[in-house]
Structure formats: structure tokens, C-alpha cells
C-alpha beads as a LAMMPS data file, in Angstrom:
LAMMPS data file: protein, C-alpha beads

342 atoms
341 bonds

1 atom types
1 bond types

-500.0 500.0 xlo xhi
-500.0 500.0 ylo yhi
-500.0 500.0 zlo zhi

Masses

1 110.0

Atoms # bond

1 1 1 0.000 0.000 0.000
2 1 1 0.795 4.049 -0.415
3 1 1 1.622 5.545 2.989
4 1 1 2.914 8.630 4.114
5 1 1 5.983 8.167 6.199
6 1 1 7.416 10.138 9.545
7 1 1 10.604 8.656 9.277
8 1 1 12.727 11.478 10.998
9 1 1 11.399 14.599 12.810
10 1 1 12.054 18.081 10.397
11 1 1 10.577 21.184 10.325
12 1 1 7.502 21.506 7.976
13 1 1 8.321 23.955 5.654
14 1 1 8.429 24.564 2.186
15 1 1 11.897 23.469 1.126
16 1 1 11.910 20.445 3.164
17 1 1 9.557 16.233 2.806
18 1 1 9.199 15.833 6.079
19 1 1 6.656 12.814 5.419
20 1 1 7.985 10.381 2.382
21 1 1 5.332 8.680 0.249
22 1 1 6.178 5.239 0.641
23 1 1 5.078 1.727 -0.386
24 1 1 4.875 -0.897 2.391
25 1 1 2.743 -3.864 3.108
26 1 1 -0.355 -3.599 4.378
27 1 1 -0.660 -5.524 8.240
28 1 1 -4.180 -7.753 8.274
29 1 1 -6.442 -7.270 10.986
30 1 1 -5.356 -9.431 14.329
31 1 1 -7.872 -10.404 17.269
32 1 1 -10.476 -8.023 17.756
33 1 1 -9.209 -5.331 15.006
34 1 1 -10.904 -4.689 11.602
35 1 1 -8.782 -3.370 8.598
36 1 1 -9.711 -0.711 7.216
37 1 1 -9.427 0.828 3.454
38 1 1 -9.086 4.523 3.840
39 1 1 -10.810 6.967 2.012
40 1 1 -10.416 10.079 3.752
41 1 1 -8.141 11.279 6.311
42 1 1 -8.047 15.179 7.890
43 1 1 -5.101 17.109 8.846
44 1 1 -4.558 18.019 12.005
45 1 1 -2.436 21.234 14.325
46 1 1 -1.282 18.375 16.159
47 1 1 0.481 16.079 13.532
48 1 1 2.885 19.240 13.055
49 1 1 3.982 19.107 16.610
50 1 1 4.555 14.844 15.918
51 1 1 6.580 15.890 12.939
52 1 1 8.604 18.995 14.480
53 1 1 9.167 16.201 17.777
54 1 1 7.250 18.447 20.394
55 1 1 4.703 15.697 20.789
56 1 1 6.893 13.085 19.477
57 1 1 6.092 9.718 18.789
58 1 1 7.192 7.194 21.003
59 1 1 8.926 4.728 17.724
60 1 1 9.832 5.659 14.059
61 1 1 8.820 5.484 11.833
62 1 1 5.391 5.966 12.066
63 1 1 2.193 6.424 9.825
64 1 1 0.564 10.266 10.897
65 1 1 -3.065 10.764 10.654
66 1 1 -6.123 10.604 13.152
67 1 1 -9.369 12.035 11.615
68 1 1 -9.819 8.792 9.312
69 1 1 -12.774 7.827 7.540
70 1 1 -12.517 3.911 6.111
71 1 1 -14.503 1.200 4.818
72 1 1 -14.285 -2.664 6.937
73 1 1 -12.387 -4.688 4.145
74 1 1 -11.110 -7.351 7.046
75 1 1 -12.250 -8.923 10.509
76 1 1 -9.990 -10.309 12.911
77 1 1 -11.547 -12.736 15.423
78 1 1 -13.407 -12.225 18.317
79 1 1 -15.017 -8.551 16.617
80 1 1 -18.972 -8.271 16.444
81 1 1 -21.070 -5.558 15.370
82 1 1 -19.085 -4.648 11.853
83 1 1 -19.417 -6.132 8.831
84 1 1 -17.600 -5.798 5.876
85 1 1 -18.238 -2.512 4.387
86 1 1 -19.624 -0.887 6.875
87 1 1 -18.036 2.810 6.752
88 1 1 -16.574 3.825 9.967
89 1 1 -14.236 6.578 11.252
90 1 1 -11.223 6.771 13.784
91 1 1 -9.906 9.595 15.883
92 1 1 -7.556 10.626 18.432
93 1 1 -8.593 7.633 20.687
94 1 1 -6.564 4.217 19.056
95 1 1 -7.545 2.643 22.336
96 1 1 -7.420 2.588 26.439
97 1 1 -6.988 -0.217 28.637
98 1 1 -10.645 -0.440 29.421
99 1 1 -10.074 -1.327 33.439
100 1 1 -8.584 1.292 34.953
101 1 1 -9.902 4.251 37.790
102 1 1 -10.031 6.544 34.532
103 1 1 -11.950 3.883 32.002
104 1 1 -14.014 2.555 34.675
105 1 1 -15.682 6.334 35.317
106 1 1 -15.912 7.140 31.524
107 1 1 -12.693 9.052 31.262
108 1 1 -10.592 6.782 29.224
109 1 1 -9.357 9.855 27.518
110 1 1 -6.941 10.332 31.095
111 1 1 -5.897 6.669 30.614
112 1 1 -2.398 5.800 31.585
113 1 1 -2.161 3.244 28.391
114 1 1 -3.971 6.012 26.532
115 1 1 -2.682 5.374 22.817
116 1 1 -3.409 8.457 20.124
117 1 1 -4.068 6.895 16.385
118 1 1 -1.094 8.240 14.084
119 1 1 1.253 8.475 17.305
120 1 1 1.260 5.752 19.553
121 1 1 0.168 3.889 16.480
122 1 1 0.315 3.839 12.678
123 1 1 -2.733 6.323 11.571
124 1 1 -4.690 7.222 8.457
125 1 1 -2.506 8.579 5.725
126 1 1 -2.442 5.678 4.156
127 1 1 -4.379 3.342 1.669
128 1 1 -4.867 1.207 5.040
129 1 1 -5.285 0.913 8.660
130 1 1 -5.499 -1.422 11.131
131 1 1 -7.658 -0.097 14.233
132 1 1 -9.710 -2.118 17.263
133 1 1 -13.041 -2.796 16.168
134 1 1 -14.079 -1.358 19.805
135 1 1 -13.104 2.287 18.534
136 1 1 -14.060 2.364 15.455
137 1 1 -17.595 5.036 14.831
138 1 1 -20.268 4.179 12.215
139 1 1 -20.735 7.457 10.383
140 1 1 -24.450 8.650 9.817
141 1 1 -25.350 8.082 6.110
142 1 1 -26.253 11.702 5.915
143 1 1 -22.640 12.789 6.464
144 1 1 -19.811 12.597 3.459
145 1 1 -16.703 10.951 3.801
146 1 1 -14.747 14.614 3.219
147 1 1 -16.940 16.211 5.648
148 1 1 -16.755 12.953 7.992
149 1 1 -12.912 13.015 8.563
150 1 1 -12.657 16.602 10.485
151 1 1 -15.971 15.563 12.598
152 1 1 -13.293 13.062 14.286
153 1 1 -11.301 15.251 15.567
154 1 1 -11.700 19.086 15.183
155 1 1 -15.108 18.353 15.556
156 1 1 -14.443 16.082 18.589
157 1 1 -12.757 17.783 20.881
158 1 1 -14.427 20.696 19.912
159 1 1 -17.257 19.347 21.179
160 1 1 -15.873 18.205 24.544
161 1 1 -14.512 21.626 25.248
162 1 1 -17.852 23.093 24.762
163 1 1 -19.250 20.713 27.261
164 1 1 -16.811 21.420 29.793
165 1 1 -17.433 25.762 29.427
166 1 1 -21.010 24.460 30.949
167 1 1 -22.370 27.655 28.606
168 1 1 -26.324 28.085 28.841
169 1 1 -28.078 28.935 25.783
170 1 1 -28.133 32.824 25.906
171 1 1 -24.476 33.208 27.449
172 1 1 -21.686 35.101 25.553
173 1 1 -18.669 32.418 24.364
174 1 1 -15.369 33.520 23.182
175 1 1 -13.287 31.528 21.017
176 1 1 -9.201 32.233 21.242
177 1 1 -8.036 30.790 17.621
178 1 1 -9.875 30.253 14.732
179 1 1 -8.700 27.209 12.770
180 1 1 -10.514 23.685 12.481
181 1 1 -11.601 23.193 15.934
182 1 1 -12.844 26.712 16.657
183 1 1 -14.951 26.592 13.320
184 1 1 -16.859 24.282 13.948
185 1 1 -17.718 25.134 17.512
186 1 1 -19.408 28.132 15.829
187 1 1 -21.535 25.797 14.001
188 1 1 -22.053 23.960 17.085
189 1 1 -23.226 26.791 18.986
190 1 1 -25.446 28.231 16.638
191 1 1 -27.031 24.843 16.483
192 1 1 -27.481 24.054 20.065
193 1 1 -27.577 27.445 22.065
194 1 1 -28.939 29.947 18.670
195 1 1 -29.390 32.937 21.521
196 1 1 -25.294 32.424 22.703
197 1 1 -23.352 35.232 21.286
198 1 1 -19.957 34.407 19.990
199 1 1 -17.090 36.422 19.780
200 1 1 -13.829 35.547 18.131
201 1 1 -9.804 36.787 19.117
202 1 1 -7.590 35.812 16.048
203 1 1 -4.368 37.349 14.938
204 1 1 -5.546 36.499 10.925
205 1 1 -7.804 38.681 9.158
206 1 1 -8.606 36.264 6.890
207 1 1 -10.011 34.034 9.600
208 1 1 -11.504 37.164 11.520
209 1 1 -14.023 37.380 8.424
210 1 1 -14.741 33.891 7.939
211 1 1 -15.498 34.249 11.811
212 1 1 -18.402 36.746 11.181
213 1 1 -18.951 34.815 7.749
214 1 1 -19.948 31.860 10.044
215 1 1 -22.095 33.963 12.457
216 1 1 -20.108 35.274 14.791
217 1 1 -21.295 38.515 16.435
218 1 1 -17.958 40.625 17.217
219 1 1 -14.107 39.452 15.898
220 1 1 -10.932 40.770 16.603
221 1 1 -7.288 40.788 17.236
222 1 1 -6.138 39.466 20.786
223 1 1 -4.873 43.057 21.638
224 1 1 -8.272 44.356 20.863
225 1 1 -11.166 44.572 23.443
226 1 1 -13.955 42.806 23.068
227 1 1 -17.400 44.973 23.649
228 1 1 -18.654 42.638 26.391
229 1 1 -16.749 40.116 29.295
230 1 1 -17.218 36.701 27.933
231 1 1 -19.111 33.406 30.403
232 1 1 -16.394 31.517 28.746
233 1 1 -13.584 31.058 26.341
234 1 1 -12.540 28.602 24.402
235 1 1 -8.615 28.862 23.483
236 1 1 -7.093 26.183 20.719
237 1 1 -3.838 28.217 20.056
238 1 1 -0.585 26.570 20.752
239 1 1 0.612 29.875 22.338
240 1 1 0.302 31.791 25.908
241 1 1 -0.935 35.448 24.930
242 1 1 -4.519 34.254 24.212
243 1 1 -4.302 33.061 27.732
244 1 1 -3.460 36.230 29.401
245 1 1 -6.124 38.084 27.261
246 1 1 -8.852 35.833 27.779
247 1 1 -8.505 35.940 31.514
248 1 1 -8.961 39.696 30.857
249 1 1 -12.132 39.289 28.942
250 1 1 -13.671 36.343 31.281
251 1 1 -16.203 37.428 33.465
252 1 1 -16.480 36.855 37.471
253 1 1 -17.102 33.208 37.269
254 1 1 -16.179 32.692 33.764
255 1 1 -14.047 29.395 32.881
256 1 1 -11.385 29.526 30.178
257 1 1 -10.957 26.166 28.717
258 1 1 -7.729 25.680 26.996
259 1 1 -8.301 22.937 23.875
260 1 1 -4.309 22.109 23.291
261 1 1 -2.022 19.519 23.087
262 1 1 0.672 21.627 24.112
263 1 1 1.893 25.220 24.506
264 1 1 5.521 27.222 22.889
265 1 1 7.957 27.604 25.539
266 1 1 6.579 30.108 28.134
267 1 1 7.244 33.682 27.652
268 1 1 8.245 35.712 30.772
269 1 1 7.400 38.572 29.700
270 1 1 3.773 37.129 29.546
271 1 1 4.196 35.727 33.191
272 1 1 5.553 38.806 34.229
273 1 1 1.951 40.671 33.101
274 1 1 -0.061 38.321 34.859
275 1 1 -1.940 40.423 37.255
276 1 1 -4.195 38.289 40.450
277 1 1 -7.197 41.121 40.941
278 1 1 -7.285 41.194 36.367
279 1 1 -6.665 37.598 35.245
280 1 1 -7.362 35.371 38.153
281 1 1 -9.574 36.829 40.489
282 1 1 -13.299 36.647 41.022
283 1 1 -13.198 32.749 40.717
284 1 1 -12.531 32.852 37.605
285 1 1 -11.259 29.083 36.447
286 1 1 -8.773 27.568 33.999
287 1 1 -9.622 23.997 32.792
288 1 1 -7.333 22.083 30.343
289 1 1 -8.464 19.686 27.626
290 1 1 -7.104 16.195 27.007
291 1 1 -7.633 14.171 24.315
292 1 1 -11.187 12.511 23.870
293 1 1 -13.381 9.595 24.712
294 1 1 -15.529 7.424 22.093
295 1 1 -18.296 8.692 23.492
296 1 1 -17.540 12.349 22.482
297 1 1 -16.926 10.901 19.180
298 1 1 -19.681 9.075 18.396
299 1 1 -22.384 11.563 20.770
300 1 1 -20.894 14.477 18.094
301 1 1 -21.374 12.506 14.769
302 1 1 -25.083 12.004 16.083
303 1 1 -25.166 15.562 16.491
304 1 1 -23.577 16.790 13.681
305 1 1 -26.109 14.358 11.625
306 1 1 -29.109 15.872 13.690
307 1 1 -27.957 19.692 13.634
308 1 1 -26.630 19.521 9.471
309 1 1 -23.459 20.630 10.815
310 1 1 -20.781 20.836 7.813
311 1 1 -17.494 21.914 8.080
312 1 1 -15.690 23.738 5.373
313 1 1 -13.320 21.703 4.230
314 1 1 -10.205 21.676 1.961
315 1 1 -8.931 19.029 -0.069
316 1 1 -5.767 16.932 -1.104
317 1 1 -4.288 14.076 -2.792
318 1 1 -2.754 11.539 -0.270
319 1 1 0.765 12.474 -1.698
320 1 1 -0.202 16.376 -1.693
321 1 1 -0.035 15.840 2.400
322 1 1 3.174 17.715 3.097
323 1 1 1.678 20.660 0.664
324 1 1 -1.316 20.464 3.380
325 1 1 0.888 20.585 6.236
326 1 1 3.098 23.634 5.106
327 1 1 -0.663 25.717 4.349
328 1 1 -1.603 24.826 7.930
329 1 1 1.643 25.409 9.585
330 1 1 1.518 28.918 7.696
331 1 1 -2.442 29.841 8.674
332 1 1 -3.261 29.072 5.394
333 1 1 -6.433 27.986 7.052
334 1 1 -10.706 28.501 5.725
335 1 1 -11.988 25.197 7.863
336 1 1 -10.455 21.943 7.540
337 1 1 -7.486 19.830 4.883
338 1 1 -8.658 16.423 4.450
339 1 1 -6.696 14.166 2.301
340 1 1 -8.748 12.541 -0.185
341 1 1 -6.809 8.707 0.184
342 1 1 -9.537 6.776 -2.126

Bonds

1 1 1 2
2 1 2 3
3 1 3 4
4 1 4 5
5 1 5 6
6 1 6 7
7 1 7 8
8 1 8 9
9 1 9 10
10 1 10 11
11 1 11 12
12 1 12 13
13 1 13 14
14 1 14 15
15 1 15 16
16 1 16 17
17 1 17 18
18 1 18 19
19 1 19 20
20 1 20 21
21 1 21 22
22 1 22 23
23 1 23 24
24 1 24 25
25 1 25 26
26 1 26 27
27 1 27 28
28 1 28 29
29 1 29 30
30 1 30 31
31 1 31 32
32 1 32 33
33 1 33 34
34 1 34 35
35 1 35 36
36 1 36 37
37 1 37 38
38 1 38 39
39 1 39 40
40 1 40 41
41 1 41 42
42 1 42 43
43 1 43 44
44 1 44 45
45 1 45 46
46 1 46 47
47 1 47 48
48 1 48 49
49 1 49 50
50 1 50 51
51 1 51 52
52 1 52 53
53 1 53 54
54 1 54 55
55 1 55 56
56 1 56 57
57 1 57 58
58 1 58 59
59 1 59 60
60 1 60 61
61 1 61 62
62 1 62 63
63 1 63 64
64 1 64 65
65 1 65 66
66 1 66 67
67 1 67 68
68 1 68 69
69 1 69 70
70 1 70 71
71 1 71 72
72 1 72 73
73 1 73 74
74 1 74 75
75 1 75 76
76 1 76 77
77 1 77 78
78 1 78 79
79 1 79 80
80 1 80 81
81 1 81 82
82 1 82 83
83 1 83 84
84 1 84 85
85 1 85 86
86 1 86 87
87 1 87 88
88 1 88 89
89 1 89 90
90 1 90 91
91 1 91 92
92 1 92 93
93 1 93 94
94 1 94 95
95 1 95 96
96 1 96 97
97 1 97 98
98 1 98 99
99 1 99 100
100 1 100 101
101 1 101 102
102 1 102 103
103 1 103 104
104 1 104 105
105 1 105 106
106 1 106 107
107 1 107 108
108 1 108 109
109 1 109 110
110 1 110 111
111 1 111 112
112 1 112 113
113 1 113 114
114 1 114 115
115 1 115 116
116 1 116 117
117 1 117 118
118 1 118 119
119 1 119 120
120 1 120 121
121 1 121 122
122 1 122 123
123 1 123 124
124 1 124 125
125 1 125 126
126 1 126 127
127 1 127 128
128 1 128 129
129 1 129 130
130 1 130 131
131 1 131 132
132 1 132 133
133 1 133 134
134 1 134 135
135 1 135 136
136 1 136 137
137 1 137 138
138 1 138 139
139 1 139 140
140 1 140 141
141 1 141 142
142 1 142 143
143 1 143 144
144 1 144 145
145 1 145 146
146 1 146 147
147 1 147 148
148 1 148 149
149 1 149 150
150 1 150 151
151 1 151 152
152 1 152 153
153 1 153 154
154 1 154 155
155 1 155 156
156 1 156 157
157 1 157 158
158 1 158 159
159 1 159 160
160 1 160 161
161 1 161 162
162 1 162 163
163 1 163 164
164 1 164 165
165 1 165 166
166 1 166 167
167 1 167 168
168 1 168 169
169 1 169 170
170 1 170 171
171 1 171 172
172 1 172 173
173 1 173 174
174 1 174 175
175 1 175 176
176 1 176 177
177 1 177 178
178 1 178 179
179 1 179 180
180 1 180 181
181 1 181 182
182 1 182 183
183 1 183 184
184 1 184 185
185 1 185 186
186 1 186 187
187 1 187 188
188 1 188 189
189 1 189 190
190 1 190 191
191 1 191 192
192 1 192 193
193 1 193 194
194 1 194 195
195 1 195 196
196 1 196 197
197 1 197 198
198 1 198 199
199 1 199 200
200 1 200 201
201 1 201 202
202 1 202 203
203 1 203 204
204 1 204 205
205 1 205 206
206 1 206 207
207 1 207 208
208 1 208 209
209 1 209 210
210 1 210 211
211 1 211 212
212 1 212 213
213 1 213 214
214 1 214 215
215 1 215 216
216 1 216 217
217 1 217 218
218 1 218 219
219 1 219 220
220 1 220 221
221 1 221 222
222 1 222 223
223 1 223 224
224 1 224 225
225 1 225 226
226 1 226 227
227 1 227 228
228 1 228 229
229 1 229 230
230 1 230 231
231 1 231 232
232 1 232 233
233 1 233 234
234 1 234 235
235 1 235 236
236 1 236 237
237 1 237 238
238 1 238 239
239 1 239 240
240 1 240 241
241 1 241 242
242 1 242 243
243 1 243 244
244 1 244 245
245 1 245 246
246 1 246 247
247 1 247 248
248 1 248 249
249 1 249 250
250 1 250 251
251 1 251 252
252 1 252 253
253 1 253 254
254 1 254 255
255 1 255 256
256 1 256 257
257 1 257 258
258 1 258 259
259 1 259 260
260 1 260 261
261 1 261 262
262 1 262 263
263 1 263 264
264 1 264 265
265 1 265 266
266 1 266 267
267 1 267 268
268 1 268 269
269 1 269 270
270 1 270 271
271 1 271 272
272 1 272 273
273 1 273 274
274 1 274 275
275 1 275 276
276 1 276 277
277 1 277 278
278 1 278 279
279 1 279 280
280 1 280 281
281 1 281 282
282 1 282 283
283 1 283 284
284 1 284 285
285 1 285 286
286 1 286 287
287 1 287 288
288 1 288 289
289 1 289 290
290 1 290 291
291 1 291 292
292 1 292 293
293 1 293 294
294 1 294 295
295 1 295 296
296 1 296 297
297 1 297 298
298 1 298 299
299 1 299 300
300 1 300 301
301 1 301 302
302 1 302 303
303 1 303 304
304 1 304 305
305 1 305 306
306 1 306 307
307 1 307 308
308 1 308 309
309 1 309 310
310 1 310 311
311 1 311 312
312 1 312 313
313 1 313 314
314 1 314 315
315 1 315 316
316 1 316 317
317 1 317 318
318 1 318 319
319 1 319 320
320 1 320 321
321 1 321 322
322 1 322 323
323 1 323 324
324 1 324 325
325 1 325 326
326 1 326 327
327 1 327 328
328 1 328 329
329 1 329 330
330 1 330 331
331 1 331 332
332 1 332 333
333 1 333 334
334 1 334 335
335 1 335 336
336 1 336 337
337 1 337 338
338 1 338 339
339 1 339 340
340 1 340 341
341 1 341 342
């Protein structure tokens, strides 16, 4: 089979392959896996920290990828409930040990043996994938495969951060970043909560208007104020100045919920402006995202069937993945890169 490599970590830029298209053999589906033939697989913020080694995988080389839409071609023993054909996606769950404190009380996303699809394991750029049957989603007929493969992820944990701002329908949400994640929260929203008013902080202008494009009621740059203190924020930037300024536009109360794998070496100069009575007082709260559950996945695609949410996607040949990678490294963003793998 085609498969995009990581053989070494690089930077992603435009000079340099940091993922080599490659032809391997495809594994066959062992004891309570199904292998899949991918169609579709999204791009992802995250698979440029795997490649640049700030959320490195554990063994190289590896196969990136973890919003992946496939069709059952193989069942390995011991799997019920999929048959052949069935169309199914994968996300940033590969699997959890299933018995620990975490699993046992539905938050298998905190699992020690937590392993990520395209990390811990080889993920969806590719022609195939081998997966557990047990996290694998059946994707509502109503839903596209190049629409499908951003709802795993993006759409995912999108989703779990909005749970966990606790935002009533009518509150005022503020959204630090505005790439996959964030744009689809928007739809989410305006689905769910149509009275919440949603204002967006993002450094691009491009994404500014496709903010207000979307629905948004007010967007600006982080330095700018916003005309109202926000019930809650959601922040998906990889850096710490949306932090500081959307302590400053939380309310008493409010909860900032930071949606990020990880964060660029901390700036001083940023600690050093922290101020208690502005950022931290008044109970406000801080609450970190990490990873998902199945559940989150598979509640979403429901909803996203239900609600006729669509991202806006963007799309690529398997082989045109490093292209993708260098567009979304550089905020060439409007929604979501999917590869198109079949």
C-alpha cells in the first residue's frame, strides 16, 4: 500500500519532505481489530507538533493521521457488530486499557495506556489501517466521507470543550483561535444554544471574516477589546498570549478552557503581566483539555447528523499531504485539509 511516512522529525516547511510517500505492506487485521481501506483522512495542528518532535512519537517510523474515515475490508476474530463494508471513522482515541480508575468512570481519555491513532500507532494517511473494532464510529449516512474526517477530531474535541465551558443557551462564548476546531464550535453553537453570542480573538484577518462569515457577532485581534466580558472562552492556540487576554475578557465566574495539546515555551514577559485582581480573580477558572473519549466521538457525529453541521473543508491528494501541512503550519487555514486517500 501508499503511505505517508514520519521517518525522521524536520521542520515543515516549504523546502523540506518531512513525510515520504512510501510503499509498504499492508498488516491484516489481528484479534479483535478490523482493517480498514481509507478513504479520507483530515489534517490536524497536532500532527505538526509529531513531525517537528514536540509531541513526538514514542517509535519511528510511524504512519501520521487521526481524523480517518474507512470502509471494513477485514475482521480479525473475536469482533462483532461490523461487517464488511460498513463505513466507519477513527480519531484521536486508538484505544485505552478499558479497566482502569479513569476507564471505569468514563474518562478513558486520562488513561495511563492512553494510545493516540497516528502516534502511539500507525494512523490514516495511508491506503490502510489497522484499528480495534471497539473504537471504530459508524458514520451517519447523511454525512460525506470529506466532511466525515474533520468531525473526528476538530469536531471532537471541539465538542468536549464546549461541554466542559457548561455555557447556557443565551451566554456570551469567546473563542481564542480560529482554525478547524474553533470553526466548527461556531456551528455547534449556533445549532445548540442559537441565543449564545460568539465572539472571536484571532491574529488572521482572513479568519476574523470567515469568523463573522460563520455567524459570529464581534471578531478581533487578541490586543483588541472585546465589547462585552465573555461566560467563557474557548482557546485552541498553541501559544500563551490568548491566555493572558482571555482571563482579561472572562467574566467573574467565567471558565477559560484551553483545547491544546501543548503550549511554545513560556514567555516571561507574559508571566511577568499576569496580574491576580485582572486575570485570576473573582473565581474565575482555567480547565485544560485532554484528548477525547468514544463517546464524544460518536455523541458528536449524532449531532452533527441531527444539527446539518458541515465543516468547510479543503482538499488533497494523499501524496499532496506535506503541501497540506506547510498551508496549515503557515495559517493558510478557511476550515479543515482532508486528504482525499480513495
Amino acid at each position: 500500500m501508499k503511505a505517508m511516512l514520519l521517518k525522521e522529525h524536520s521542520d515543515v516547511a516549504i523546502n523540506s519532505i518531512p513525510l515520504v510517500l512510501s510503499e509498504i505492506d499492508a498488516s491484516a487485521a489481528g484479534d479483535g481489530d478490523v482493517l480498514l481501506k481509507v478513504v479520507a483522512c483530515g489534517v490536524c495542528h497536532t500532527e505538526l507538533d509529531e513531525i517537528e518532535g514536540r509531541a513526538a512519537p514514542p517509535v519511528l517510523p510511524v504512519i501520521p493521521g487521526h481524523q480517518v474515515v474507512g470502509q471494513v475490508v477485514q475482521i480479525g476474530s473475536g469482533v462483532s457488530g461490523l461487517a464488511l463494508g460498513t463505513r466507519v471513522g477513527v480519531g484521536w482515541i486508538f484505544s485505552a486499557c478499558g479497566h482502569c480508575e479513569f476507564c471505569l468512570s468514563g474518562h478513558e481519555n486520562l488513561c495511563t495506556e492512553f494510545k493516540a491513532t497516528g502516534k502511539d500507532a500507525n494512523g490514516g494517511y495511508a491506503q490502510f489501517m489497522v484499528v480495534p473494532a471497539a473504537f471504530c464510529h459508524p458514520i451517519p449516512e447523511s454525512i460525506p466521507d470529506l466532511e466525515a474526517a474533520p468531525l473526528l477530531c476538530a469536531g471532537a474535541i471541539g465538542y468536549r470543550s464546549l461541554n466542559l465551558t457548561n455555557l447556557q443557551d443565551g451566554g456570551r462564548l469567546g473563542l481564542a483561535g480560529f482554525g478547524a476546531s474553533a470553526h466548527l464550535v461556531i456551528k455547534m453553537v449556533l445549532a445548540l444554544n442559537p441565543s449564545t453570542k460568539v465572539f472571536v480573538f484571532s491574529r488572521s484577518t482572513e479568519e476574523r471574516q470567515f469568523a463573522l462569515h460563520l455567524g459570529a457577532d464581534w471578531a478581533g485581534d487578541f490586543d483588541e477589546k472585546p465589547p462585552m466580558l465573555m461566560d467563557a472562552i474557548i482557546d485552541t492556540t498553541p501559544a500563551w498570549k490568548p491566555v493572558i487576554r482571555s482571563l482579561e475578557a472572562l467574566k467573574p465566574a467565567g471558565r477559560l478552557v484551553i483545547n491544546a495539546i501543548r503550549k511554545e515555551a513560556f514567555d516571561q514577559n507574559w508571566l511577568a503581566s499576569m496580574d491576580y485582581p485582572t486575570h485570576l480573580w473573582q473565581e474565575k477558572e482555567i480547565k485544560s483539555v485532554a484528548n477525547v473519549t468514544r463517546n464524544d466521538i460518536s455523541e458528536f457525529l449524532n449531532l452533527a447528523a441531527q444539527a446539518g453541521i458541515h465543516p468547510e473543508v479543503q482538499v488533497y491528494a494523499l501524496d499532496q499531504a506535506n503541501q497540506a501541512l506547510v498551508e496549515l503550519k503557515s495559517r493558510k487555514i478557511k476550515g479543515a485539509k482532508v486528504l482525499q486517500v480513495s
